[in-house]
C-alpha positions as CSV (number, residue, x, y, z in Angstrom):
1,X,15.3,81.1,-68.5
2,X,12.2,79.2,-68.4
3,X,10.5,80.6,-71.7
4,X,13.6,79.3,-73.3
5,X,13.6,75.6,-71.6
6,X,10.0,75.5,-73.2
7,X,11.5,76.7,-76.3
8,X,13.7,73.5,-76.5
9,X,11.4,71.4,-75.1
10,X,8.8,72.4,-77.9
11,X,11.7,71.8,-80.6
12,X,12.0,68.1,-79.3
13,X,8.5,67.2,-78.9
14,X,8.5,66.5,-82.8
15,X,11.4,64.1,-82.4
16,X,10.0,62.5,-79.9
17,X,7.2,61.9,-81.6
18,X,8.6,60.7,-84.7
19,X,10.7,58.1,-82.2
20,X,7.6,56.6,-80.6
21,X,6.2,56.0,-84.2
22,X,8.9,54.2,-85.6
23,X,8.5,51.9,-82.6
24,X,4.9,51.8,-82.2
25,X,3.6,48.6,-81.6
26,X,0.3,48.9,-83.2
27,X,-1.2,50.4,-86.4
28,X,-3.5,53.2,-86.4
29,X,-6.1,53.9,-89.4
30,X,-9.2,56.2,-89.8
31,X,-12.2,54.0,-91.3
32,X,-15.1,55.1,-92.8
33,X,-17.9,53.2,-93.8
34,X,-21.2,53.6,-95.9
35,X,-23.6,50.5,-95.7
36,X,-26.7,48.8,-96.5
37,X,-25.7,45.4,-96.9
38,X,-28.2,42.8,-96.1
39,X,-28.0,40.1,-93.4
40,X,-25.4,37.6,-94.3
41,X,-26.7,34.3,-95.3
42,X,-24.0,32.8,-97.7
43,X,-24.3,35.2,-100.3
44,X,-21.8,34.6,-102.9
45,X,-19.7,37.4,-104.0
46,X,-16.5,37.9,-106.5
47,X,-14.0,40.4,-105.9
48,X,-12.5,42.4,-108.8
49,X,-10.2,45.7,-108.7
50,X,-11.0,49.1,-109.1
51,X,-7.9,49.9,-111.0
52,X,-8.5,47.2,-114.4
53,X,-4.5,47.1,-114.6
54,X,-4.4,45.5,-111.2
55,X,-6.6,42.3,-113.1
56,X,-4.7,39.3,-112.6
57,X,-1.9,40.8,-110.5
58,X,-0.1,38.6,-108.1
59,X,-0.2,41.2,-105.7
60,X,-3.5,41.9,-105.8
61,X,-4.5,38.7,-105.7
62,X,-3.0,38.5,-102.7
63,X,-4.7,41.2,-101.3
64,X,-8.0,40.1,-102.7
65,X,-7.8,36.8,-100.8
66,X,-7.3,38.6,-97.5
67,X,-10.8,40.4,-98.3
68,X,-11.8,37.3,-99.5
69,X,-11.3,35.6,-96.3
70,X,-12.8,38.2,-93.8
71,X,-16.1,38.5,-95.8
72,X,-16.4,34.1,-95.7
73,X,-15.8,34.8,-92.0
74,X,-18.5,37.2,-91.7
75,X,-21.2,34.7,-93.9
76,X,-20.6,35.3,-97.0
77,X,-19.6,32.5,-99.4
78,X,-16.9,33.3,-102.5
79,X,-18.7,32.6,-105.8
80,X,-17.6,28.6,-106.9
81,X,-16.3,28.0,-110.5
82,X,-18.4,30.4,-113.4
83,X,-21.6,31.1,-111.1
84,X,-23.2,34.0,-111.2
85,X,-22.5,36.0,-107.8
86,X,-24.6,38.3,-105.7
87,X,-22.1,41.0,-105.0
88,X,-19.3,42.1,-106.8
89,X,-16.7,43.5,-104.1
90,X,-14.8,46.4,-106.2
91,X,-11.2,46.3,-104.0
92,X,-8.3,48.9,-104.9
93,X,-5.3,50.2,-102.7
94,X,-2.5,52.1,-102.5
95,X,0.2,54.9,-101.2
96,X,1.4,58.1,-102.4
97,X,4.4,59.4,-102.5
98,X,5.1,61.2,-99.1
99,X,5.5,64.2,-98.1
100,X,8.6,65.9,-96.3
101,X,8.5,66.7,-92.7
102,X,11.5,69.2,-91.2
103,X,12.5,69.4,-87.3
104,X,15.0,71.5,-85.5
105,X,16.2,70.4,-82.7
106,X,19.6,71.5,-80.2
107,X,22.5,70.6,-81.1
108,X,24.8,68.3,-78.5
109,X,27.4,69.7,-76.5
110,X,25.9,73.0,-76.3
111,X,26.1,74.6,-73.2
112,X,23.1,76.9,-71.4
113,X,22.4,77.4,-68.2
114,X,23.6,79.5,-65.3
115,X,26.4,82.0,-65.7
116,X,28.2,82.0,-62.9
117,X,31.4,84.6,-63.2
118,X,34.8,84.6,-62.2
119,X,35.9,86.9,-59.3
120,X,36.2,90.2,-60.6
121,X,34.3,92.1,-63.6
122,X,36.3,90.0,-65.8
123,X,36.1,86.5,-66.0
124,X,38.3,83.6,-68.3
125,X,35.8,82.7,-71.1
126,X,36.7,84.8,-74.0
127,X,38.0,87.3,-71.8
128,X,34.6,88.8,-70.3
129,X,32.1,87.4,-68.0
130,X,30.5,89.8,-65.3
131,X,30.3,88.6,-61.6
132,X,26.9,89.8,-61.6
133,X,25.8,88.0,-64.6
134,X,23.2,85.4,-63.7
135,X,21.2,84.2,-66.5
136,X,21.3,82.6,-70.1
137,X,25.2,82.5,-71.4
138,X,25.1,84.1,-74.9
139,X,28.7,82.9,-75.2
140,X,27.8,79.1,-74.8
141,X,24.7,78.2,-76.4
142,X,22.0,79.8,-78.9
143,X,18.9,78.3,-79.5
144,X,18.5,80.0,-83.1
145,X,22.5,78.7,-84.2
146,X,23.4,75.9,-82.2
147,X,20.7,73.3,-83.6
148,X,20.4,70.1,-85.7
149,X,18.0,69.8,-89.0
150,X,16.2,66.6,-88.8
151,X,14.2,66.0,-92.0
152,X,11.6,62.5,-92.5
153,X,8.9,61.9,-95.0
154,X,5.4,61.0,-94.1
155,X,3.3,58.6,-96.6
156,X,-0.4,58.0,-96.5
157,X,-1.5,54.4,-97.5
158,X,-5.6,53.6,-98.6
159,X,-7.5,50.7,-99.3
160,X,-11.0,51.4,-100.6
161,X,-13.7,48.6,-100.9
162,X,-17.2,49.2,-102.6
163,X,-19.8,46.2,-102.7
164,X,-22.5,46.2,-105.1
165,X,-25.5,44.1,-106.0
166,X,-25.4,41.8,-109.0
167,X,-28.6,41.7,-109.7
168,X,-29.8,46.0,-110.0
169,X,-26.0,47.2,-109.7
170,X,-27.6,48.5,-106.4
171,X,-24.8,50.4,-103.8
172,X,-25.1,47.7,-100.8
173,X,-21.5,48.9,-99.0
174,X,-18.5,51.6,-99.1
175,X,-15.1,52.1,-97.1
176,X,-12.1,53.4,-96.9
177,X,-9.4,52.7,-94.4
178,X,-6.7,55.3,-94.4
179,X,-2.9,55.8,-92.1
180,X,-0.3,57.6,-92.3
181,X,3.5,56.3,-92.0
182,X,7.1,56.5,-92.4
183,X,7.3,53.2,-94.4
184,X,5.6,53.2,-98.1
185,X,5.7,49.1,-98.3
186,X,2.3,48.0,-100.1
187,X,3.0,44.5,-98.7
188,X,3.3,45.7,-95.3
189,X,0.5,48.3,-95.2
190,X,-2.4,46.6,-96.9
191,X,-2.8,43.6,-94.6
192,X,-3.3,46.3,-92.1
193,X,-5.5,48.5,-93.8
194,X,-7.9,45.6,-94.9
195,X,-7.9,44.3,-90.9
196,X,-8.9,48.0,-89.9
197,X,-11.2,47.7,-92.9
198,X,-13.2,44.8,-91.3
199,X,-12.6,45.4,-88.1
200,X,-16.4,46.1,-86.3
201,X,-17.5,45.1,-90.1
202,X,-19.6,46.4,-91.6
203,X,-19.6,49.4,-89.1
204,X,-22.2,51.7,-88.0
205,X,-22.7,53.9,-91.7
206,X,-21.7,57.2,-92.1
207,X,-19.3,56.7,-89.4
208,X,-15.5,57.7,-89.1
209,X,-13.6,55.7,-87.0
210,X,-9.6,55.2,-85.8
211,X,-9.1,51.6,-85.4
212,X,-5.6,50.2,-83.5
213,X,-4.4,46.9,-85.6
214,X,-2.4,44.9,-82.9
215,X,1.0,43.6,-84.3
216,X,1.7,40.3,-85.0
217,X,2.7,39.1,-81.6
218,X,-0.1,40.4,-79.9
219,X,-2.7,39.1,-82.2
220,X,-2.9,35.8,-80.4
């Protein structure tokens, strides 16, 4: 009987895991980072996006104020009016369109356990039970019909920075934060990506990391 228990326990470890995440109280990305970028001394910089149809987007100029606001905090100055800057942050994000995960799981009610027989070779389920029979019931539960379908979808979200020297065009920094998620909101998802982005900024280069965004309520 035990090879089956870890049968069922194995078919609800996905579930259980899919529960945790849609409560989890933090946000979990991979970052890498590629960098070069020279000690911060009020540098101006301008930040633009990668995809030209985002130019002059509302929501990406939302976005672009977030980056905007963690470079300043890390000494670098935004460019003022039509200067001339010396980086050009290239900023894009985004999610795709998911990708469907299936569960099985047993279905409630079912009965398994010990058979314990009526007195006699006969017993009253059905009309048969053996008073000898000790073991799985095939008459009250089966792991292969009695289960539930549970099917979820998975997205992957990105934000994807690249900073570049005015003056030579020169590579000075790239990163991508990446997660994964059961929820595809952009508005949601980016604020998150671009902390993770920054987080440790600008990050030992050539290194992957997972960085843990505290919600909300714990940021404090």
């Amino acid at each position: 009987m035990m090879p089956i228990i870890r049968k069922l326990l194995a078919a609800a470890a996905p579930l259980a895991l899919l529960a945790a995440s849609a409560c989890a109280p933090s946000f979990e990305a991979n970052v890498s980072r590629f960098q070069a970028l020279p000690v911060p001394e009020g540098q101006s910089f301008v930040i633009v996006p990668t995809d030209p149809r985002n130019q002059g987007g509302l929501e990406f100029g939302q976005y672009s104020s977030l980056v905007s606001q963690r470079l300043a905090a890390y000494g670098y100055r935004p460019v003022d009016g039509a200067g001339k800057p010396d980086m050009v942050v290239k900023f894009d994000y985004g999610v795709d369109k998911g990708i469907q995960k299936t569960v099985s799981r047993p279905a409630p009610g079912g009965y398994w356990g010990p058979g314990w027989g009526g007195f006699g070779p006969y017993g009253r389920r059905w009309g048969y039970r053996s008073s000898f029979y000790y073991g799985w019931d095939p008459f009250g539960y089966d792991p292969f019909f009695n289960q539930e379908i549970d099917t979820y979808t998975v997205f992957t979200s990105y934000a994807d920075m690249q900073i570049e020297r005015t003056a030579d065009g020169k590579r000075l920094f790239e990163g991508k934060a990446k997660a994964r998620s059961l929820d595809d909101a952009l508005p949601k998802l980016v604020p998150n990506l671009v902390e993770a982005m920054f987080t440790n900024f600008p990050g030992q280069s050539g290194e992957e990391v997972k960085i843990t965004v505290a919600p909300p309520d714990k940021k404090k």
